[in-house]
C-alpha positions in Angstrom: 9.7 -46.3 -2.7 10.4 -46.0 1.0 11.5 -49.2 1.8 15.3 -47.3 2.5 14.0 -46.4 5.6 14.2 -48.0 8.9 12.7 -47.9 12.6 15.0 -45.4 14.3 15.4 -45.7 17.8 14.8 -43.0 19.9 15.9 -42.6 24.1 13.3 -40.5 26.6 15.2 -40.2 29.8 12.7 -40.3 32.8 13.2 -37.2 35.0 12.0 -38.9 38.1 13.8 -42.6 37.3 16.1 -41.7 35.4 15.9 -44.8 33.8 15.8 -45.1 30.0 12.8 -45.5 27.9 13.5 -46.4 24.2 10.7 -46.9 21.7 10.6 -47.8 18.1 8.4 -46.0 15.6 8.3 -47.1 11.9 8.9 -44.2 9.0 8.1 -46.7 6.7 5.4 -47.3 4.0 6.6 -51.0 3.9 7.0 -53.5 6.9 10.9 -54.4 8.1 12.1 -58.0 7.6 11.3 -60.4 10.2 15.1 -60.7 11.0 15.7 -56.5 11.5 12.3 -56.9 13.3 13.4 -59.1 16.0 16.9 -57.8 16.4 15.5 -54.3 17.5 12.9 -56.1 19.7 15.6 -57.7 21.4 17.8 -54.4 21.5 14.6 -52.5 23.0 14.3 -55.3 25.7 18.0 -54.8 26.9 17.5 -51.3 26.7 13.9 -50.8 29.0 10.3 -51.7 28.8 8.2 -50.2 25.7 4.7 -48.1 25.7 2.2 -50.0 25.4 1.1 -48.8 22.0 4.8 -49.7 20.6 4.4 -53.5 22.4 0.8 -53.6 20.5 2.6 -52.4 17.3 5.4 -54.9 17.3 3.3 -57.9 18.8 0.9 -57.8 16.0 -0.1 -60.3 13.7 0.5 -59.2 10.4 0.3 -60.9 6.7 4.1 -60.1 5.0 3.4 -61.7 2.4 -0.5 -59.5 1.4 1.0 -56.5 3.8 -2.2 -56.8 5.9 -3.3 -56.2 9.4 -5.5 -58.5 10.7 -6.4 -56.8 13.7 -7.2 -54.2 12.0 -10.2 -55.6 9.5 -7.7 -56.9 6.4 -6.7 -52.9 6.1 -3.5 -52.2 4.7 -0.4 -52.6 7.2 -0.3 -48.4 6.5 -2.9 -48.0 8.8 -1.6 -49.9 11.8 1.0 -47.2 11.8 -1.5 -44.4 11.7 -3.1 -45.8 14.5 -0.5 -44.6 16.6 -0.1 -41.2 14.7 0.0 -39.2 18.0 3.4 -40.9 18.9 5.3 -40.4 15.2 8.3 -38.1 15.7 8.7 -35.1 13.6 11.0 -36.9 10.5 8.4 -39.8 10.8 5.0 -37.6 10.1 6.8 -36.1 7.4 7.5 -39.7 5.7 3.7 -40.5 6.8 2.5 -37.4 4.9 4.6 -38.1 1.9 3.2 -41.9 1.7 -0.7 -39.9 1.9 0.7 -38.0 -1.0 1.7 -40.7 -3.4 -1.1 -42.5 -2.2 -3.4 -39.6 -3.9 -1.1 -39.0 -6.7 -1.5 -42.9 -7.4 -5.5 -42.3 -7.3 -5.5 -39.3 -9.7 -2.9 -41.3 -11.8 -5.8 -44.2 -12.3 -8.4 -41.8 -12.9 -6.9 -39.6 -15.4 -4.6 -42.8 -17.0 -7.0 -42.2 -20.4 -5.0 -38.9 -21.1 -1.7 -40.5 -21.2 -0.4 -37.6 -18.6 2.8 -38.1 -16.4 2.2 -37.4 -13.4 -1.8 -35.7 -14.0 -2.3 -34.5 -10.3 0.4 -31.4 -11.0 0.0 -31.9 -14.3 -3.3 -31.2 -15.2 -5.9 -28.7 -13.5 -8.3 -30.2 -11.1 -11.4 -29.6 -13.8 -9.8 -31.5 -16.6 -12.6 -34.0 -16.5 -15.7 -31.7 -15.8 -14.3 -28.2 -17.4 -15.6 -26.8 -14.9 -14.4 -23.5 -13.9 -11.6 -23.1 -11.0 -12.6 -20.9 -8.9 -9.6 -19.4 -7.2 -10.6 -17.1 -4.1 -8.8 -14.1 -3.1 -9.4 -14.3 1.0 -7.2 -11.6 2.3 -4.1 -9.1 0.6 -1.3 -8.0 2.9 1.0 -5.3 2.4 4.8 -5.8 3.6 6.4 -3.0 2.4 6.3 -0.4 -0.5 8.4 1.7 -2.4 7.3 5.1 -4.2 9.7 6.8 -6.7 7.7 10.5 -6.5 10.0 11.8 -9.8 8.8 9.3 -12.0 5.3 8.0 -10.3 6.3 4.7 -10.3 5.6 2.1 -6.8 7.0 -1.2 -5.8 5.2 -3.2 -3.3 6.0 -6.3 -1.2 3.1 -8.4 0.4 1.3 -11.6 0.2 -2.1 -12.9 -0.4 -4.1 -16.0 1.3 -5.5 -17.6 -1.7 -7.6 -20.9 -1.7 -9.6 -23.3 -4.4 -10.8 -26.8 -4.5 -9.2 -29.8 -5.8 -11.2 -33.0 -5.2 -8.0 -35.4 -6.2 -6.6 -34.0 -3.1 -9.6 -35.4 -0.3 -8.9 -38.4 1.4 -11.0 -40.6 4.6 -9.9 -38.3 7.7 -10.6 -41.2 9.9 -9.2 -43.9 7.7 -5.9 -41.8 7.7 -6.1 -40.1 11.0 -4.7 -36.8 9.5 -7.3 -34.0 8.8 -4.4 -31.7 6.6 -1.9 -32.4 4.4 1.5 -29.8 4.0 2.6 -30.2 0.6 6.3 -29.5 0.5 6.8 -28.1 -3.1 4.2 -26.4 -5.7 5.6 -29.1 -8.3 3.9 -31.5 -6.6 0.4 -30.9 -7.5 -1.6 -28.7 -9.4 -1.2 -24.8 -8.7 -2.4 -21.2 -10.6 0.8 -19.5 -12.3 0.0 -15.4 -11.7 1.1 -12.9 -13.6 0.7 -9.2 -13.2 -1.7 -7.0 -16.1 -0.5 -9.0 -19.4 2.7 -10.8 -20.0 4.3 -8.1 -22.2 4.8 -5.9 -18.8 5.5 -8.8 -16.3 8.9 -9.2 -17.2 9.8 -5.6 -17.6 8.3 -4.5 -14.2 10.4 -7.6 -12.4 6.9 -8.7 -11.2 7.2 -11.9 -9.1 5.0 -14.6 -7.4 5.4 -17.8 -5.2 3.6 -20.0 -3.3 4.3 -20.5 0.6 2.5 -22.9 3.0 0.3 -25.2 0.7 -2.2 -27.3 2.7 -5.0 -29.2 1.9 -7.6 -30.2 3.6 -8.9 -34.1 3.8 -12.2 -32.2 1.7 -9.8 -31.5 -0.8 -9.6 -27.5 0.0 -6.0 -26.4 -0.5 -4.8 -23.1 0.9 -1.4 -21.0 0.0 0.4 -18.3 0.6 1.1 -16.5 -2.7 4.2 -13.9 -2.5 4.5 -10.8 -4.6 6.5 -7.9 -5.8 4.8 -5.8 -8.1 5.6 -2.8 -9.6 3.2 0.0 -11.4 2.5 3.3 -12.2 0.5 6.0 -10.4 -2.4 8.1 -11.2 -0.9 12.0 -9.7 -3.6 13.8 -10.6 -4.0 15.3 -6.9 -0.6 16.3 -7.3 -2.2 19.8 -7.4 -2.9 19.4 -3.4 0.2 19.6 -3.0 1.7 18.5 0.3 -1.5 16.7 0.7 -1.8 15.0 -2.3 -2.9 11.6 -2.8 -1.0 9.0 -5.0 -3.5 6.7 -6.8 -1.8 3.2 -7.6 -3.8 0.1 -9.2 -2.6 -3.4 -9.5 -4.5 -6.5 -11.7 -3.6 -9.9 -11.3 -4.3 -12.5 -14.0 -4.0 -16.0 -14.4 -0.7 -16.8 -16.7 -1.5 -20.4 -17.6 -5.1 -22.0 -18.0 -6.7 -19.2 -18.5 -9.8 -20.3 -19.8 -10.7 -22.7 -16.9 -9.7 -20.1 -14.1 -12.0 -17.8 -12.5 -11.8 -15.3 -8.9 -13.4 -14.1 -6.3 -12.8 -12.4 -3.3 -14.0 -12.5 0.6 -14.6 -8.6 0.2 -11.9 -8.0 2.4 -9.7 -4.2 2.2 -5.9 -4.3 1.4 -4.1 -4.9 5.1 -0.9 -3.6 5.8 1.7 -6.3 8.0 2.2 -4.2 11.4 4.6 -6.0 12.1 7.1 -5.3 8.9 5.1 -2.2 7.1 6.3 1.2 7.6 4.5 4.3 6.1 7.4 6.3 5.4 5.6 9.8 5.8 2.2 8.6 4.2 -0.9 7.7 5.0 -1.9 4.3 3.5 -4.9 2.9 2.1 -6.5 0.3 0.4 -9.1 -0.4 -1.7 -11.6 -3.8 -1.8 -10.2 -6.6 -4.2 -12.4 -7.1 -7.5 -13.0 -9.1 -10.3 -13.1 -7.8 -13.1 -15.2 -9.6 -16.1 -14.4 -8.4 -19.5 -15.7 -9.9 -22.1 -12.6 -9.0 -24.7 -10.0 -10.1 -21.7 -9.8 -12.7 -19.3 -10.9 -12.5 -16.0 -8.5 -10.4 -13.4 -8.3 -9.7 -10.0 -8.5 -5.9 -9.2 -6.7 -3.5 -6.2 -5.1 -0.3 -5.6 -3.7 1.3 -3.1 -3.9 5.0 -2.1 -1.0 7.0 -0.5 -1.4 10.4 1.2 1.3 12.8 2.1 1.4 12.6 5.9 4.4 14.7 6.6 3.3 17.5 8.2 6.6 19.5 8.6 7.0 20.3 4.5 3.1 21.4 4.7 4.6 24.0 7.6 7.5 24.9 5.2 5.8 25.9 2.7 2.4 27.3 4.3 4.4 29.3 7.0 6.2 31.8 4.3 3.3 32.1 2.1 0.3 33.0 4.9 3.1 35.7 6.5 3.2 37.3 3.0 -0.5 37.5 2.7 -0.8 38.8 6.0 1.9 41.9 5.6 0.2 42.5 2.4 -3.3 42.9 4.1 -1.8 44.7 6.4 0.4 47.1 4.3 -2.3 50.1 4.2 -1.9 50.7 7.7 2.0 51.6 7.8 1.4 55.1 7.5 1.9 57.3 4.2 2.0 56.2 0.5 5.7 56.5 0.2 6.2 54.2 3.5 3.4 51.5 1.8 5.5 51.4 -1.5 8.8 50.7 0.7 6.9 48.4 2.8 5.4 46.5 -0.2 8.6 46.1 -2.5 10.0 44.4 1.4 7.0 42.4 0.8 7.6 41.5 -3.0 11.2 40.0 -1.7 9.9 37.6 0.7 7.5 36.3 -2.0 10.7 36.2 -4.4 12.5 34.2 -1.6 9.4 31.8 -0.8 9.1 31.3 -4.4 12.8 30.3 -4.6 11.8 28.1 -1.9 9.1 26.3 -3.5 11.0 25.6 -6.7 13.8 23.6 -4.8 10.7 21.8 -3.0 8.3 21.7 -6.1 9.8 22.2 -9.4 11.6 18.4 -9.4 8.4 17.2 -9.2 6.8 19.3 -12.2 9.0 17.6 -14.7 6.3 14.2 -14.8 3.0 16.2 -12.8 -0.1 16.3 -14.8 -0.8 19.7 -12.7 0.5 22.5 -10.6 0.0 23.1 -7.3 -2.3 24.9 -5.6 0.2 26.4 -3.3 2.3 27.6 -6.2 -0.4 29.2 -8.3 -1.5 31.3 -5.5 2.0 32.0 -4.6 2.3 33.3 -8.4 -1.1 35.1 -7.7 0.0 36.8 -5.2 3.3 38.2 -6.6 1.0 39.9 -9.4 -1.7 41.2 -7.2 1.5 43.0 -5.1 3.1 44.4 -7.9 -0.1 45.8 -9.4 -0.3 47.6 -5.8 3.2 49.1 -5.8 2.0 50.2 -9.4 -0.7 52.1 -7.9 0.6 53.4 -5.0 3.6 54.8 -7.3 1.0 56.4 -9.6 -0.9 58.3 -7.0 1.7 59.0 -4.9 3.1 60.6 -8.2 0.1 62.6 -8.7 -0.2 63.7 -5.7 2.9 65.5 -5.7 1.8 67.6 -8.9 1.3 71.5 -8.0 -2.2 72.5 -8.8 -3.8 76.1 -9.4 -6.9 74.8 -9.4 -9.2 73.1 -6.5 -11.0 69.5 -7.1 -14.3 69.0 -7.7 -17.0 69.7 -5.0 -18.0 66.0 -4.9 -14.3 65.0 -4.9 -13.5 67.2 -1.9 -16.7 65.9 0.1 -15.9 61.9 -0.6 -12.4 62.3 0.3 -13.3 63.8 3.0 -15.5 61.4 4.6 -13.4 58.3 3.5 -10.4 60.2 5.3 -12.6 60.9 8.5 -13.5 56.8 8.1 -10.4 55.2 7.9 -8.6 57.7 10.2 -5.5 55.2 9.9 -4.9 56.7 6.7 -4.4 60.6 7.7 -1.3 62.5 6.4 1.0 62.5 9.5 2.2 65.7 11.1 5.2 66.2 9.3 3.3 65.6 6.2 0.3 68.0 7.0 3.3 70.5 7.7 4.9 70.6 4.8 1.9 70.7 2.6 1.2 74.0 4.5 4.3 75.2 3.5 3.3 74.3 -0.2 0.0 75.7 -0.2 1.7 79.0 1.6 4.0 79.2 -2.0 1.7 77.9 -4.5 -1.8 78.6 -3.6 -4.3 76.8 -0.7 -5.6 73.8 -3.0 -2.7 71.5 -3.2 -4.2 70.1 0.4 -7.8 69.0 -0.4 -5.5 67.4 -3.6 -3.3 65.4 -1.6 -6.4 64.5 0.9 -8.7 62.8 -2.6 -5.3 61.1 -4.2 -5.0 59.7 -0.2 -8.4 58.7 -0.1 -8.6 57.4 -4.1 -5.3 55.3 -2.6 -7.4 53.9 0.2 -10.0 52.9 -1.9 -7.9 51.4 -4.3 -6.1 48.9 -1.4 -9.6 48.4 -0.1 -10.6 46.5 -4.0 -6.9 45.3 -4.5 -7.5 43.3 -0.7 -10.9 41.9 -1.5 -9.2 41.0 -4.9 -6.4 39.4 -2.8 -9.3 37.5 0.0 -11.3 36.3 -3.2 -8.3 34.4 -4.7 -7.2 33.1 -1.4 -10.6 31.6 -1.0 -10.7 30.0 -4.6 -7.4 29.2 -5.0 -6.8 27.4 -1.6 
C-alpha cells in the first residue's frame, strides 16, 4: 500500500562546520530496491558522512525476498525502522503511524472475518464479540461560549467534552513498536459513539451538533477524544419573579444516537467548566451543575447537565431599586410635611413618581412578561404601593373634609382627651400658626368648639398614617 513512497533526503547544515550532513530515513512500510538503495548510498557519500544509526540502517543484512531483519531476531523489516523512531521526520511518523493502523485494522479484520464485515474495526463496536456494555466516560465538560434569548427562554451553548472508552482492537506491544499512542486522523477510521441531543425528533430542529477532535489511543487500547458541541434548549424562568436577580435554569441530556443498546456512561464527577480563555459572561453569573447518568428503565441511558445563569448586572438592579426605595421613603415620610392639605399635595407628587417609575418598569419588564411564568417581585410591590398611596390621599381628603364642617356641638369627653394626648405626642403634627389663627377666627363667629374638632380629625389623621405606614413596612418586608 505504501510502497509509492521513497527515502527522502533531508540536509542539516552544521552551525559550527558548516559542512553538510544529509541522512536518509525510510517512510516506507516496504524495503526500496537494491538498485534505488545503492544509488542514494552513493548520493549520501558524495554529499557527507551519515549518523551512525542511518549507516547501521543501510548496512544491514536484510531478507528481500521474506522482508526480514536478521539482526533483529527474524522480526519483520517494520521494526528495523522503528528502531530508529527518534530520528523519523515529521511526514515520516505520520506514514509510521498509519502502517500501525493498518496493521491493527488487519488484526481486527482476522478476528472478526466470521461476520463478513468491511472494514469491522470502524465498522462494528468494540463489544461485538462479548456484548459487553461500552462504557463511554464523561471526564470533563467545558463551556466556550453561550447564547441566551431572554424573550423566548431559549440558550445556545458552545463547548467541548473529554470523552474516553476502551477498545481492545486498538492495543498493540509498546516495546515491539516503540510508540506508546496512536493519533488517529479521521473518526471513519475506527469505531466511534454518534451523540445526539434529548431524542432525535428535537436534534435536527434545535441545529444540535457534535464532532470528534484529537482521537488517540493508547498502546492499552484506551482511546480519548474531543467531542465538540452546539446545543440548544429551553429554560426553566421560574425565578423570573427575582427579578434582576433571577436565575435561568437550563438542562441539557446527551444520548447515544447509534448502538444504543450496547452504550453506557459515566462521569469523573467533575462540574461544568467554563474556557477562560474564550468564555465571556455577558452580565451573568455562570454555573454548572455535576454531569449524571441517568438510568431509566423506559429510555436509554443519558448523560445529564445544566447550567445556571444569574443576572449579574448590577446597574438595571440600581435602575429600578433607586426610584422605587425614594417613593417609599417620601411616603413614610409624608406625615411630617405639616397640615393635611400640604400631605394630600405632597402625596398626589408622590403618586406621580410611582406613575413615572411604573412607566419605567414596563419598558424594562413588560417585554419580558409576554413568555414569564411569574411577575416580579419588584413590580408587585411597585403596584402595592400605588394602592396603599391612593387609599392615603383618600383619607387625608376625607378628614381634611370633615374637619372643615361647622359644628354647634363639642366632641365627646373621651374624644377631646385622646386627641389631646396623641397631639401632645406627635408634636410634629400641631396645627401651624396661621392655622391655629384662623380657627380662632371661626370659633369667634360660630361658637368655641370647632377647635377641639379640628384637634381629634388631626389626631384621628395621625392615627390613620400611623396603620396605613405599618401597612406600607409589612408589605415591604413580605413582598421584598
Amino acid at each position: 500500500l505504501f510502497s509509492h513512497h521513497r527515502p527522502i533526503n533531508h540536509t542539516h547544515y552544521n552551525r559550527k562546520q558548516g559542512d553538510a550532513l544529509v541522512t536518509a530515513r525510510s517512510a516506507s512500510c516496504l524495503p526500496l530496491p537494491a538498485g534505488s538503495l545503492r544509488r542514494s548510498r552513493d548520493f549520501r557519500r558524495e554529499a557527507g558522512r551519515l549518523p551512525i544509526s542511518a549507516q547501521k540502517y543501510h548496512e544491514s543484512i536484510f531478507d528481500r525476498s521474506r522482508l526480514l531483519c536478521p539482526d533483529y531476531g527474524n522480526r519483520p523489516y517494520l521494526h528495523c525502522i522503528i528502531a530508529d523512531v527518534e530520528l523519523l521526520a515529521q511526514h515520516e511518523y505520520a506514514a509510521l503511524e498509519r502502517c500501525l493502523y493498518y496493521y491493527l485494522a488487519g488484526e481486527a479484520a482476522k478476528s472478526a472475518a466470521h461476520t463478513g464485515i468491511p472494514h469491522p474495526i470502524a465498522a462494528l463496536a468494540p463489544n461485538f464479540n462479548s456484548r459487553e456494555p461500552v462504557l463511554i466516560n464523561f471526564h470533563q465538560v467545558v463551556l466556550q461560549h453561550f447564547e441566551l434569548n431572554e424573550f423566548l427562554r431559549d440558550i445556545s451553548i458552545h463547548g467541548y467534552i473529554e470523552i474516553g472508552w476502551k477498545d481492545a482492537r486498538l492495543a498493540w506491544n509498546s516495546e515491539q513498536w516503540k510508540a506508546d499512542t496512536l493519533r488517529v486522523q479521521a473518526a471513519s477510521h475506527i469505531w466511534v459513539p454518534v451523540f445526539t441531543q434529548q431524542n432525535y425528533d428535537t436534534a435536527l430542529r434545535n441545529g444540535d451538533g457534535f464532532e470528534l477532535r484529537r482521537i488517540e489511543t493508547s498502546s492499552r487500547g484506551n482511546v480519548s477524544a474531543i467531542l465538540a458541541f452546539s446545543l440548544r434548549t429551553f429554560c426553566d424562568d421560574t425565578d423570573f419573579a427575582n427579578y434582576p436577580d433571577d436565575t435561568y435554569k437550563c438542562c441539557f441530556s446527551l444520548e447515544a444516537q447509534m448502538n444504543q443498546e450496547v452504550i453506557d456512561f459515566t462521569t469523573d464527577n467533575l462540574p461544568v467548566f467554563t474556557d477562560p480563555k474564550y468564555f465571556r459572561e455577558y452580565g451573568w453569573k455562570v454555573s454548572g451543575t455535576v454531569p449524571k447518568v441517568v438510568q431509566d428503565p423506559a429510555q436509554e441511558p443519558e448523560v445529564g447537565f445544566c447550567i445556571n445563569l444569574t443576572r449579574a448586572s448590577s446597574s438595571v438592579k440600581i435602575e429600578l431599586t433607586v426610584p422605587l426605595i425614594a417613593c417609599a421613603l417620601l411616603f413614610l415620610l409624608s406625615p411630617f410635611f405639616g397640615t393635611i392639605r400640604t400631605q394630600i399635595f405632597f402625596k398626589l407628587f408622590i403618586v406621580c413618581m410611582q406613575l413615572l417609575t411604573l412607566l419605567l418598569f414596563s419598558n424594562r419588564i413588560a417585554a419580558h412578561l409576554g413568555s414569564a411564568q411569574s411577575t416580579p417581585r419588584l413590580l408587585r410591590f411597585l403596584e402595592f404601593a400605588i394602592i396603599i398611596n391612593v387609599l392615603s390621599v383618600a383619607a387625608s381628603v376625607f378628614l381634611y373634609a370633615c374637619g372643615r364642617i361647622r359644628r354647634t356641638l363639642p366632641p365627646w369627653a373621651l374624644l377631646i382627651k385622646i386627641s389631646s394626648i396623641v397631639n401632645n405626642v406627635v408634636c410634629v403634627l400641631h396645627a401651624s400658626p396661621d392655622e391655629e389663627e384662623a380657627m380662632e377666627k371661626g370659633n369667634a363667629a360660630g361658637g368655641n368648639f370647632q377647635k377641639d374638632w379640628t384637634a381629634a380629625f388631626t389626631a384621628i389623621h395621625a392615627m390613620t398614617m400611623v396603620g396605613i405606614s405599618i401597612i406600607f413596612l409589612l408589605g415591604y418586608i413580605i413582598m421584598l
